[in-house]
PDB file of N, CA, C and O in Angstrom, chain B, residues numbered from 101:
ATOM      1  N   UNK B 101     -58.674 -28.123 -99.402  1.00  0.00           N
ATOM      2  CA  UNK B 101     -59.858 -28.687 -98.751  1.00  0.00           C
ATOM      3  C   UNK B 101     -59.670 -30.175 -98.445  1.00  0.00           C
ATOM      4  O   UNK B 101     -60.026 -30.787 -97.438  1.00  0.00           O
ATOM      5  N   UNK B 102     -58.957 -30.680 -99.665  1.00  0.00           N
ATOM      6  CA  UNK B 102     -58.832 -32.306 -99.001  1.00  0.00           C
ATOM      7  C   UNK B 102     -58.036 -32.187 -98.227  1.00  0.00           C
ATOM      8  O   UNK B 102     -58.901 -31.722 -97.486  1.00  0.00           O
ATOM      9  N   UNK B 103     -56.933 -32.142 -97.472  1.00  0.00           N
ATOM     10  CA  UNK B 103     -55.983 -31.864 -96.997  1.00  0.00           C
ATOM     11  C   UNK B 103     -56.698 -31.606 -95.931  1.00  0.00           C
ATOM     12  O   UNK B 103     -56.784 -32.745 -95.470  1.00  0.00           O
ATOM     13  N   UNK B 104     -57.285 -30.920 -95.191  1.00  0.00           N
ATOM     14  CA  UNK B 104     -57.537 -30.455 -93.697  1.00  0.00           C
ATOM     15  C   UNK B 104     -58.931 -31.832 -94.097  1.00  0.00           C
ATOM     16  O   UNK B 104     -58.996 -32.325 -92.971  1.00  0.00           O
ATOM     17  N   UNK B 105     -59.705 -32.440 -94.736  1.00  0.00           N
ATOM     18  CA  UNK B 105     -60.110 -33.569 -94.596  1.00  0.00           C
ATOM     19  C   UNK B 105     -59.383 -34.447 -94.249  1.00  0.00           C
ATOM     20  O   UNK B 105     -60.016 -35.144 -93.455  1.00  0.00           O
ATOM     21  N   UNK B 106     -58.238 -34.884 -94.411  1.00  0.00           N
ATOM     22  CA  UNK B 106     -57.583 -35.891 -94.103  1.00  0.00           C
ATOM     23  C   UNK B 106     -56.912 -35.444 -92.921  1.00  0.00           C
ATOM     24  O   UNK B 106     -56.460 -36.346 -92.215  1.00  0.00           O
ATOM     25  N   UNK B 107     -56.756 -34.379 -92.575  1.00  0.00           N
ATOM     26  CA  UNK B 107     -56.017 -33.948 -91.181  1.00  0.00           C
ATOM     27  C   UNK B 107     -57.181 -34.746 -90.389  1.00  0.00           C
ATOM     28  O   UNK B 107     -57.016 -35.845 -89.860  1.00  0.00           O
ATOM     29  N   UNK B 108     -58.383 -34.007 -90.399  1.00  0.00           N
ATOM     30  CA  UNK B 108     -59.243 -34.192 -88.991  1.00  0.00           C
ATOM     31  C   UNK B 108     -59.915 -35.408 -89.516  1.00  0.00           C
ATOM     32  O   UNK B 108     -61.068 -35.536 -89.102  1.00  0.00           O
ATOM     33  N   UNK B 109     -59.530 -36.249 -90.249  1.00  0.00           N
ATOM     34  CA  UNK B 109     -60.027 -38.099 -90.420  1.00  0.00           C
ATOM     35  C   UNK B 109     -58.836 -38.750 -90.004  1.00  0.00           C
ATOM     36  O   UNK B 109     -58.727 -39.959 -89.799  1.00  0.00           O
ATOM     37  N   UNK B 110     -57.761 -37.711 -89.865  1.00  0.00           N
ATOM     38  CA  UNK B 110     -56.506 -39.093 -89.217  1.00  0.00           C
ATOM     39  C   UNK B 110     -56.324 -38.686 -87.595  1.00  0.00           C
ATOM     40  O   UNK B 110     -55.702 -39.494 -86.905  1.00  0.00           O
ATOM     41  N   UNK B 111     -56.917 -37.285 -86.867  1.00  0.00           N
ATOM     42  CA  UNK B 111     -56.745 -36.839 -85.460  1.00  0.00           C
ATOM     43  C   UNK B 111     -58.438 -37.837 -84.457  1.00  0.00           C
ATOM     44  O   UNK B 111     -58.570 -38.235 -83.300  1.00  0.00           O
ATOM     45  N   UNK B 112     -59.455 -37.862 -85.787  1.00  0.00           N
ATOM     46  CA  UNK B 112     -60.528 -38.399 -85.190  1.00  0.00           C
ATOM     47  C   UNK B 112     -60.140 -40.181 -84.985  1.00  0.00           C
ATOM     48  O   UNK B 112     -60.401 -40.866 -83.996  1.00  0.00           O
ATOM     49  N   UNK B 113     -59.523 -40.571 -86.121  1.00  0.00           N
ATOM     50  CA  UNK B 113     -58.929 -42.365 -85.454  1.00  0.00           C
ATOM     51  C   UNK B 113     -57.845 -42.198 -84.924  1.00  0.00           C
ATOM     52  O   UNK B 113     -57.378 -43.248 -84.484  1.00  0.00           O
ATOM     53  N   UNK B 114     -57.025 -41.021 -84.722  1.00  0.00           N
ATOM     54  CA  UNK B 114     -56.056 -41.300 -83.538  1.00  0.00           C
ATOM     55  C   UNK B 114     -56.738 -41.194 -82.025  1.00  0.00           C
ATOM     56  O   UNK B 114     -56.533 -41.937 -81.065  1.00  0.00           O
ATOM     57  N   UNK B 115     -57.319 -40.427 -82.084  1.00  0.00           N
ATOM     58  CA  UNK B 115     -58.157 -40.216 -80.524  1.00  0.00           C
ATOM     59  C   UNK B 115     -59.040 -41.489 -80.386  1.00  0.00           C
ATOM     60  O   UNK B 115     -59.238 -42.048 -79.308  1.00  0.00           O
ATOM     61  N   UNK B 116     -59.530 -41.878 -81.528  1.00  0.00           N
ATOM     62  CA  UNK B 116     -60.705 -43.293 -81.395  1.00  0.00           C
ATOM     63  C   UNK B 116     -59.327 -44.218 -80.623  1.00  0.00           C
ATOM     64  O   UNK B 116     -59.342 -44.863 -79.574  1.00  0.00           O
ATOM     65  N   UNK B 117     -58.684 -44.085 -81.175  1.00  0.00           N
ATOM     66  CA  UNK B 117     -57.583 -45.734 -81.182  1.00  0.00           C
ATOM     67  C   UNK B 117     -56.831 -45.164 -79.447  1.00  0.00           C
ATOM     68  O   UNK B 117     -56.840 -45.957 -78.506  1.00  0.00           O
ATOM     69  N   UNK B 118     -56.451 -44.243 -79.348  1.00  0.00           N
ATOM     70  CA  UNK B 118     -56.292 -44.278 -77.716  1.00  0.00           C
ATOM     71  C   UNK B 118     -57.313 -44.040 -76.911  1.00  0.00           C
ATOM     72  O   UNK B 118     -57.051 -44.184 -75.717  1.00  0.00           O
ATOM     73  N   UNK B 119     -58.589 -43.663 -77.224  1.00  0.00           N
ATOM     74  CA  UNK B 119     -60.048 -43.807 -76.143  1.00  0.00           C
ATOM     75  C   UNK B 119     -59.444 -45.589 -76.326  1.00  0.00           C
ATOM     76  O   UNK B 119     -58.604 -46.117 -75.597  1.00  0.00           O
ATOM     77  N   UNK B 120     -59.990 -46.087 -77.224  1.00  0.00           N
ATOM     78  CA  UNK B 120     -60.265 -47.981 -77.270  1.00  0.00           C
ATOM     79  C   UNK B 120     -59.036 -48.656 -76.191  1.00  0.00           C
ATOM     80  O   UNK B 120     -59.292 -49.510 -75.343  1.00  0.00           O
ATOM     81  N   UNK B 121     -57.496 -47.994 -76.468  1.00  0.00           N
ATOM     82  CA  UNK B 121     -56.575 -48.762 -75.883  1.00  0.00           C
ATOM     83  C   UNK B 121     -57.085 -48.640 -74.352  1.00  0.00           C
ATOM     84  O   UNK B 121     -57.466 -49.615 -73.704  1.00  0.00           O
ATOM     85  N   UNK B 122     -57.040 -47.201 -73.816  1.00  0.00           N
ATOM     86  CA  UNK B 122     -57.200 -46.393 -72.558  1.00  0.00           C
ATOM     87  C   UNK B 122     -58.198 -47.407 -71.787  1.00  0.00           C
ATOM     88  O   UNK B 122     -57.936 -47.721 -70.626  1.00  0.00           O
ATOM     89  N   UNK B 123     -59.572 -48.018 -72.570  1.00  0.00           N
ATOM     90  CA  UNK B 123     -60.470 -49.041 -72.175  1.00  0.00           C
ATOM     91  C   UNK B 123     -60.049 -50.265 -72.206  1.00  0.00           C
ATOM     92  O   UNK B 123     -60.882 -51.064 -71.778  1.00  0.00           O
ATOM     93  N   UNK B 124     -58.996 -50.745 -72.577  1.00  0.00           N
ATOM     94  CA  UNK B 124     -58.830 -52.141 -72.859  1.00  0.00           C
ATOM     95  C   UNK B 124     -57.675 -51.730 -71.808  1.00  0.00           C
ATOM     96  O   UNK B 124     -58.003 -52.354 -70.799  1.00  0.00           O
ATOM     97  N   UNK B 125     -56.894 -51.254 -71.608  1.00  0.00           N
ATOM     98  CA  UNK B 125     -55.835 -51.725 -69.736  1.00  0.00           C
ATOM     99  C   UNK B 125     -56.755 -51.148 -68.901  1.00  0.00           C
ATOM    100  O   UNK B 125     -56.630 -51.727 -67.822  1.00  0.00           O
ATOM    101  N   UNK B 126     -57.700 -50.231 -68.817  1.00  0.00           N
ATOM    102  CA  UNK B 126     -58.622 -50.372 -68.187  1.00  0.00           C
ATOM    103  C   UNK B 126     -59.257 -51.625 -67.276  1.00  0.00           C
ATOM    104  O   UNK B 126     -59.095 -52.117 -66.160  1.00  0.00           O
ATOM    105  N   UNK B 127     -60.073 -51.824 -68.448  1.00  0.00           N
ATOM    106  CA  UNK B 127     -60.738 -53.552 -68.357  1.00  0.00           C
ATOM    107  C   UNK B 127     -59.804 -54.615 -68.062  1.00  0.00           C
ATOM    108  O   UNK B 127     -60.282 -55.684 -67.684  1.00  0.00           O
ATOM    109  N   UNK B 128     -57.957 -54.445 -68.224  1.00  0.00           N
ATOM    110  CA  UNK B 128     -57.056 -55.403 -67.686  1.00  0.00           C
ATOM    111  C   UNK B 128     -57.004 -54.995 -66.506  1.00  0.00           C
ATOM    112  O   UNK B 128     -57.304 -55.912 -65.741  1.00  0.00           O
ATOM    113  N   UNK B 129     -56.744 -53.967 -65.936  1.00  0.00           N
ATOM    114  CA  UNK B 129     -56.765 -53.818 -64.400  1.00  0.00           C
ATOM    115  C   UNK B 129     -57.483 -54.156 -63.881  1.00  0.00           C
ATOM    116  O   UNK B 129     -57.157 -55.029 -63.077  1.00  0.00           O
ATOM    117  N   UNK B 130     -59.040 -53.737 -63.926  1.00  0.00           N
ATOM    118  CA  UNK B 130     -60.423 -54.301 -63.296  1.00  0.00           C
ATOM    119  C   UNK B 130     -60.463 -55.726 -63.371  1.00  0.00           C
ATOM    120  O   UNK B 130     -61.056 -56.317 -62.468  1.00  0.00           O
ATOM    121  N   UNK B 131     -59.852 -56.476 -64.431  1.00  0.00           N
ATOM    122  CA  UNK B 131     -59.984 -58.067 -64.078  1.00  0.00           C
ATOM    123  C   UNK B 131     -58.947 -58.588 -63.364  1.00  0.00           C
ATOM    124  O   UNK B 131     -59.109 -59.587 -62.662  1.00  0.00           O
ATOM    125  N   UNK B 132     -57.418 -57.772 -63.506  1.00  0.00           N
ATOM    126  CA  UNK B 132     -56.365 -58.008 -62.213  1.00  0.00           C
ATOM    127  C   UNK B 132     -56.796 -58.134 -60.835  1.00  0.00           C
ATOM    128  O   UNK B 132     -56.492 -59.073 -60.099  1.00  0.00           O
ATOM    129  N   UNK B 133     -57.798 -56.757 -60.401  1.00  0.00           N
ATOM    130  CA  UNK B 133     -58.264 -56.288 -59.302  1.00  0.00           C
ATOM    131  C   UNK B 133     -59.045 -57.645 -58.957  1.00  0.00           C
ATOM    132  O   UNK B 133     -58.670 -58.483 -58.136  1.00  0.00           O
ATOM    133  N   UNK B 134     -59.921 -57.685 -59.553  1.00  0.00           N
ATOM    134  CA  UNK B 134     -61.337 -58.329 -59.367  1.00  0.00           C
ATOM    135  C   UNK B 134     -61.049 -59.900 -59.519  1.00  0.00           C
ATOM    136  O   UNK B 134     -61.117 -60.678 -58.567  1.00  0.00           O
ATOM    137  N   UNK B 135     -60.778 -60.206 -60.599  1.00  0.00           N
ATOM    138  CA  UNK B 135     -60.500 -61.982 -60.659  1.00  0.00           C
ATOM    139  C   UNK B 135     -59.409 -62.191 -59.933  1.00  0.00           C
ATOM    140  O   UNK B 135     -59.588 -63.041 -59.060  1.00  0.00           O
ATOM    141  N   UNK B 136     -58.068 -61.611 -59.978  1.00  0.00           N
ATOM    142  CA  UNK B 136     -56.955 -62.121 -59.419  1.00  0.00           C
ATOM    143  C   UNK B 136     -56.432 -61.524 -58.233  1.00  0.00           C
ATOM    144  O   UNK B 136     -55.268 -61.535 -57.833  1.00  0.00           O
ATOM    145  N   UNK B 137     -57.514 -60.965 -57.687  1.00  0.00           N
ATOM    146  CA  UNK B 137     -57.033 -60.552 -56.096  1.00  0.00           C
ATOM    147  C   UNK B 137     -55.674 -59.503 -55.951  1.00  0.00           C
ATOM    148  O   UNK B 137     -55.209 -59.425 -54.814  1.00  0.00           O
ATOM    149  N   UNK B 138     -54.990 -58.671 -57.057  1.00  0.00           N
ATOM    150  CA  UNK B 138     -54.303 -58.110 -57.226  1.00  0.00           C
ATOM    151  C   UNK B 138     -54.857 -56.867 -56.338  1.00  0.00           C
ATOM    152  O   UNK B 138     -56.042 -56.546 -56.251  1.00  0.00           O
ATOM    153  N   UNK B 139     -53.490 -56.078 -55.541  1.00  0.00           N
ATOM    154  CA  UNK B 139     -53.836 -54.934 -55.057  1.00  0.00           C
ATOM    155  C   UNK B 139     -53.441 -53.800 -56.153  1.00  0.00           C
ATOM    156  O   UNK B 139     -53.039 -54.071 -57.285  1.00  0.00           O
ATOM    157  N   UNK B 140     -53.589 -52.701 -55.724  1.00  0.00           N
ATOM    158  CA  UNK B 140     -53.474 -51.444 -56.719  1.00  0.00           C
ATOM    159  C   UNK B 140     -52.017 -51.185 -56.623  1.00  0.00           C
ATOM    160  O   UNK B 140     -51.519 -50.535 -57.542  1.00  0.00           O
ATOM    161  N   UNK B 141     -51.030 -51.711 -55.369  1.00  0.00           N
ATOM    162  CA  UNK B 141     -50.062 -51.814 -55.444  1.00  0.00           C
ATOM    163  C   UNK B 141     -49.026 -52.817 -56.504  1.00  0.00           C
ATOM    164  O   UNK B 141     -48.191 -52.351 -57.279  1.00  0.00           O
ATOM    165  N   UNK B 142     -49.282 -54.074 -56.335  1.00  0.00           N
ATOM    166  CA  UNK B 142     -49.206 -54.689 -57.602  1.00  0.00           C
ATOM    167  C   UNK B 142     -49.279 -54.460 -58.654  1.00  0.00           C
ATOM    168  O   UNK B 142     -48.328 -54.808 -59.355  1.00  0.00           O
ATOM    169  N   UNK B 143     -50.173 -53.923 -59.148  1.00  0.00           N
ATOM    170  CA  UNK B 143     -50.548 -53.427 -60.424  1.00  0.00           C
ATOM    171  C   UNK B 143     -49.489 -52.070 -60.710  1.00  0.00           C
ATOM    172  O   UNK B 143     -49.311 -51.791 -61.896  1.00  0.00           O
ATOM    173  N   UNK B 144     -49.083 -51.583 -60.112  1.00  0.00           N
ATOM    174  CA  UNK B 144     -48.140 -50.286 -59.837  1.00  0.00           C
ATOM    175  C   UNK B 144     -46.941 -51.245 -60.673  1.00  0.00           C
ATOM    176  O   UNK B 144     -46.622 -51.098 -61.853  1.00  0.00           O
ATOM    177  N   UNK B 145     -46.440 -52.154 -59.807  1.00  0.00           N
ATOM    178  CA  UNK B 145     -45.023 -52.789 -59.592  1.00  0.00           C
ATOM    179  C   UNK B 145     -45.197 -53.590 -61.123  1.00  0.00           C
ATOM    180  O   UNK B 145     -44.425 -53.365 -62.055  1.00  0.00           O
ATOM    181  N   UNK B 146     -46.384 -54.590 -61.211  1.00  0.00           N
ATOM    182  CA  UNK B 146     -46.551 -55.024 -62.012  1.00  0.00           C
ATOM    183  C   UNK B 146     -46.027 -53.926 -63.807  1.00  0.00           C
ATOM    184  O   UNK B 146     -45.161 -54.499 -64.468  1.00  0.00           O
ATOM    185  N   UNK B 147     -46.259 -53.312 -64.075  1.00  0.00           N
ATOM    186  CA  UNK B 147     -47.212 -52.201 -65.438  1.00  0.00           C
ATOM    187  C   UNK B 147     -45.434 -51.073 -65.330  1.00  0.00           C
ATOM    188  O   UNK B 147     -44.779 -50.554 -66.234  1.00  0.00           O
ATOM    189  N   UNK B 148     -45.201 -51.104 -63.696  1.00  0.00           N
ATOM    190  CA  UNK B 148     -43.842 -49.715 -63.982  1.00  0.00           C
ATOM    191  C   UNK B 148     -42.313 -50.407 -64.213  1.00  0.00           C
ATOM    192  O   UNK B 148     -41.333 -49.688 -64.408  1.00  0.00           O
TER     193      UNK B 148
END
């Protein structure tokens, strides 16, 4: 029983911790886009 507790308490902060990252280059692109006049192309070249 502890054991599948600690399974689905370490799959629920792995999914928390890549939702949070997934939002944070998110929110870096949108301020690339938006503050720094970056095209979606850039951001391609830039990130690959």
């Amino acid at each position: 029983m502890k054991k599948s507790i600690i399974i689905i308490a370490t799959i629920s902060i792995t999914i928390t911790t890549v939702l949070l990252a997934n939002a944070y280059l998110t929110d870096i692109d949108n301020e690339l886009l938006t503050d720094y006049n970056y095209t979606e192309e850039d951001l391609f070249e830039l990130f690959v």
